[in-house]
N, C-alpha and C positions, 0 to 999 in steps of 0.2 A: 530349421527355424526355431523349432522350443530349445533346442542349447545354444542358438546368440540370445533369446533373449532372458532365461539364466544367467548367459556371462552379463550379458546387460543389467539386468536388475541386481547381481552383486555389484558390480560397479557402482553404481548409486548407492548403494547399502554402503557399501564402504569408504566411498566418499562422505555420506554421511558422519560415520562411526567415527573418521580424523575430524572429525567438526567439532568443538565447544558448541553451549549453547551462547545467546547473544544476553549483552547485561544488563541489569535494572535500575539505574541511580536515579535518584530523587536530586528533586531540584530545591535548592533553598531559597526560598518567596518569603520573606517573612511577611510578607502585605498581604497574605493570607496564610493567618494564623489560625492554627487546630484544622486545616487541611493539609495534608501532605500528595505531594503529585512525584509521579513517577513516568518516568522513560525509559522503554523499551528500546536497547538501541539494536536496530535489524542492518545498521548498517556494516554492521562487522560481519555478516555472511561472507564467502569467498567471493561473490560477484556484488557485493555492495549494498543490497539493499532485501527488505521484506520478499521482495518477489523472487527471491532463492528458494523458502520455500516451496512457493507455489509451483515454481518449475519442477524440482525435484517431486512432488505430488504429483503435477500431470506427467512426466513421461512413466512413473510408475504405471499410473494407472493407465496409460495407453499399452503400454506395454504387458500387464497384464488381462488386459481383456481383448489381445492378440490385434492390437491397430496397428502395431508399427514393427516393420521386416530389415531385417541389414540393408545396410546402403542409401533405404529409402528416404525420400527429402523431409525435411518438417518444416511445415509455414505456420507463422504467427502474426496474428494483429496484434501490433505491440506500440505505445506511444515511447519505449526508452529499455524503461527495464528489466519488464518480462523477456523482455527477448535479451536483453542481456545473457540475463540468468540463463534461459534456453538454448543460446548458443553456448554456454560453456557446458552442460550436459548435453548434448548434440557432438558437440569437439568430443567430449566424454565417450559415447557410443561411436562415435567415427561415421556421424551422419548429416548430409548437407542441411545447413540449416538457412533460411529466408524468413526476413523480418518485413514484415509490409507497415507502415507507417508513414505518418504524416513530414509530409517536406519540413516542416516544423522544429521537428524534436532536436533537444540540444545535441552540438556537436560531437561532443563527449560522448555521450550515450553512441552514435552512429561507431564513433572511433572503437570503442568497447565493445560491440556487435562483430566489430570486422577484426578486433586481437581476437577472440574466438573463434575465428572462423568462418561467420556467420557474412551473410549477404543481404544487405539493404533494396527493397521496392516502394518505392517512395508514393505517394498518392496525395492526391490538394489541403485534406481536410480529413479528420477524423470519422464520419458517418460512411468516406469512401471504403474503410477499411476491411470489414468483413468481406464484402461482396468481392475486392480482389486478389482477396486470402482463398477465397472461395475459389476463384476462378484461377488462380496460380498455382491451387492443391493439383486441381484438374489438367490444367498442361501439364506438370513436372511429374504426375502420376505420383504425388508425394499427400504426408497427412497431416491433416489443417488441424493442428493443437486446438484449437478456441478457446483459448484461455477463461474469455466472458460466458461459456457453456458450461464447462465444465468444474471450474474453481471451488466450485458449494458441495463437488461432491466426490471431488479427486480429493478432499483431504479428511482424513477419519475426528469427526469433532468429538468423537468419545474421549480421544486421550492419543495414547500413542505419539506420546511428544508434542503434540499439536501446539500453537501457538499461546490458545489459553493456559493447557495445564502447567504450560510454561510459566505463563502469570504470575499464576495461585502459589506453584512450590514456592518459586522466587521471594513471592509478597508474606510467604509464612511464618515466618519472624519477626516481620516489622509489626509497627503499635495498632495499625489495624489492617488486619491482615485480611480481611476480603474486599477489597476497595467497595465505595460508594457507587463508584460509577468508573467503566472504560469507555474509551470515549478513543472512534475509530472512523473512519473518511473510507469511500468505496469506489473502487478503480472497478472494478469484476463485482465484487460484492462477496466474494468468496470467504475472504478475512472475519468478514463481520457476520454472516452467517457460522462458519465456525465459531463464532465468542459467545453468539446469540445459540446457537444450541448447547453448547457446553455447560453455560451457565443453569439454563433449563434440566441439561441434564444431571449436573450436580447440584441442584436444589438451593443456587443462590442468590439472594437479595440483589446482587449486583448490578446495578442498571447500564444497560447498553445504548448509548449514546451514540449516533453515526449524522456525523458533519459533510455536508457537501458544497462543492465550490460551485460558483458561477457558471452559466451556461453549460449546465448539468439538469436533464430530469430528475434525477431522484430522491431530490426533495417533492419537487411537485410531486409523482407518482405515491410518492409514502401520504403526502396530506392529501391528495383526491383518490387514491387508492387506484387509477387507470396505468395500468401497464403498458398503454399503447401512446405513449405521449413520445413526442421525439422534438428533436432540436436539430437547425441546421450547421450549426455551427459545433467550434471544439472548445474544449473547455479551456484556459490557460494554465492551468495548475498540471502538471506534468505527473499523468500516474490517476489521477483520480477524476471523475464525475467524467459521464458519457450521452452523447445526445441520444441514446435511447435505452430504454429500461431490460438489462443485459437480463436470462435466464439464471444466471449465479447470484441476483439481488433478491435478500429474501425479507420481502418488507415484514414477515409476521412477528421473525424473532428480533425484530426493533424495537426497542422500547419507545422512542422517544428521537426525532431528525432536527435539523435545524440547518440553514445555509450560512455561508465564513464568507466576507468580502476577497475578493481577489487580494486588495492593497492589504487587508487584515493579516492573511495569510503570510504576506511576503516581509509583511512587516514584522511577526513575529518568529523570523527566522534571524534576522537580524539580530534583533533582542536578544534570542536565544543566543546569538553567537558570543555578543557582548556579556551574555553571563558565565557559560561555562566553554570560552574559546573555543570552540566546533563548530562547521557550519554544517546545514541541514537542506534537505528539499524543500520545497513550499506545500508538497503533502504534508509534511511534520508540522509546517506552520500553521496549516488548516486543524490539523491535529489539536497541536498546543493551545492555539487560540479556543478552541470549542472546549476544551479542558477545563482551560483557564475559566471560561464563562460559566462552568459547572460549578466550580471552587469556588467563585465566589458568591454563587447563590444559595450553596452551603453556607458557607460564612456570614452571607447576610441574614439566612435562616439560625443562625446559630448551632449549626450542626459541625461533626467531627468526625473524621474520617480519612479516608486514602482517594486519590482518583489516579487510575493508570492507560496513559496511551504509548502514541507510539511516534518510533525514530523513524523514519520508512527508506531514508536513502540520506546521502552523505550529499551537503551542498557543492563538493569538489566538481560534480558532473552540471553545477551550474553557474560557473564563475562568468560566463559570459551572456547569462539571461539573468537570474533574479538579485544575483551580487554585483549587477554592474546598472550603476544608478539611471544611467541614462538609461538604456536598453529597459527599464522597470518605469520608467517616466513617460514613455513612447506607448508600453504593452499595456499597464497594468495600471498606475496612477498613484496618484499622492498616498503616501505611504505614513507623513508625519502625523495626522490625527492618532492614528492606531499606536504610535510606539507612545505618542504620550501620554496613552489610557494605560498601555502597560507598565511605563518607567515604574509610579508609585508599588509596584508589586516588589521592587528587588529594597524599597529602602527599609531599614529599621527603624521601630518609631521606638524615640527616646524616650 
């Protein structure tokens, strides 16, 4: 048992070690000027998206506090990506891996699950998911990753390469190099607890910003402070906002919440794509939009500075939900108010 999971945990270490980290470009807005914004892009991970990390932080940490044995199955409540990622370190270790999720989730994402190896259990709705992650640990006698349990503590927020210090090295050169504000959307809540203790623990200014999509508690939960609020329903933004207030959401090291239109979101991936040809998830868009709302309340204060979010996954996994106009007209709704707020952002004023 202790030398597979040796072999095991080199293998992630060195899977790591062949990795780059993921890159930082700033977007050119001149429609806000003396702000500078930047993007993280996480979709260059080997499974596409932010949640590489996170996979590779939980099976570490299952695996060193003796949860997980050769062979044994791993179940995940996963709307797409997490379990992406998971099955390609699962393939990694040589262990069955099951994805429980909603009938929902793009096709892409299912297709990606099964090149890895991995095995799809499908359930109605999102709030279904835990309980038969729970209960499918228990038949297959396999271990229920919980992504939403654990995220805030499977990843080391000191350093250790973590997201943030990723940031900061990154941002160390540029004109202002501790950003204003990050500005980060919560699927687990894991991400944004890492940024929110990091910052606390390197003693910086930097305000932590977390955006949440529609039909999602945790906005409410963060402004009435009740952790027991729940929703019946799922969110539409794939990756982010949960009808209940997860164990990994840590409202204390939030500075400061606010909720992103469904059409906002979708609209500003769009946008985004029409400026530097890439497309993105509609987390990113929830992302950028909350950004963007930052930047220009800077600018309309007069102030200067950086703001930094994030790329969270590659639009490719969604050509036939948020790039396909109809299917977005059906789910999610009129999208053109939103991009004509943004249009004036890319023009230069003569």
């Amino acid at each position: 048992m202790r030398a597979w999971v040796h072999e095991a945990i080199n293998r992630i270490e060195a899977d790591f070690q062949r990795s780059a980290d993921t890159h930082l470009f700033r977007l050119d807005l001149p429609g806000l000027a003396g702000v500078d914004l930047y993007l993280k892009d996480e979709s260059t991970h080997p499974t596409g998206s932010l949640k590489h990390r996170l996979a590779r932080s939980l099976f570490l940490y299952a695996l060193c506090n003796g949860k997980l044995a050769e062979g044994q199955p791993v179940i995940e409540a996963s709307s797409g990506s997490t379990a992406v990622s998971e099955a390609y370190f699962a393939r990694m270790l040589r262990l069955p891996f099951i994805a429980v999720m909603p009938k929902s989730t793009a096709r892409s994402k299912i297709e990606l699950i099964q090149f890895y190896g991995g095995q799809c259990h499908f359930v109605d709705s999102a709030p279904e998911m835990h309980d038969a992650a729970v209960n499918l640990a228990g038949a297959k006698g396999g271990y229920f990753m919980d992504q939403f349990m654990y995220a805030e503590r499977a990843t080391d927020w000191r350093g250790n390469n973590n997201i943030a210090e990723s940031i900061f090295t990154q941002m160390a050169k540029e004109p202002h190099p501790v950003p204003s504000a990050i500005v980060m959307s919560a699927g687990t809540g894991g991400t944004s607890a890492t940024l929110g203790r990091y910052l606390r623990y390197r003693g910086f200014d930097t305000e932590l910003v977390v955006v949440d999509p529609e039909n999602s508690v945790f906005y409410d939960s963060y402004q009435s402070g009740d952790r027991s609020l729940t929703r019946a329903c799922s969110s539409r933004i794939e990756g982010i906002g949960r009808p209940r207030v997860e164990p990994s959401f840590q409202h204390d090291v939030i500075d400061r919440m606010f909720q992103v239109p469904d059409a906002a979101s979708v609209a500003t991936i769009l946008w985004l794509d029409a400026q530097i040809g890439r497309k993105a998830g509609a987390s990113t868009g929830t992302n950028l939009w909350g950004a963007i709302r930052v930047a220009r309340e800077m600018a309309a204060a007069g102030r200067e500075g950086s703001i930094v979010t994030l790329m969270c996954d590659s639009g490719r996994r969604y050509l036939d939900t948020y790039y396909d106009a109809e299917w977005v007209a059906r789910h999610i709704g009129e999208t053109a108010p939103f991009l004509d707020d943004l249009a004036p952002l890319a023009t230069r004023v003569a």
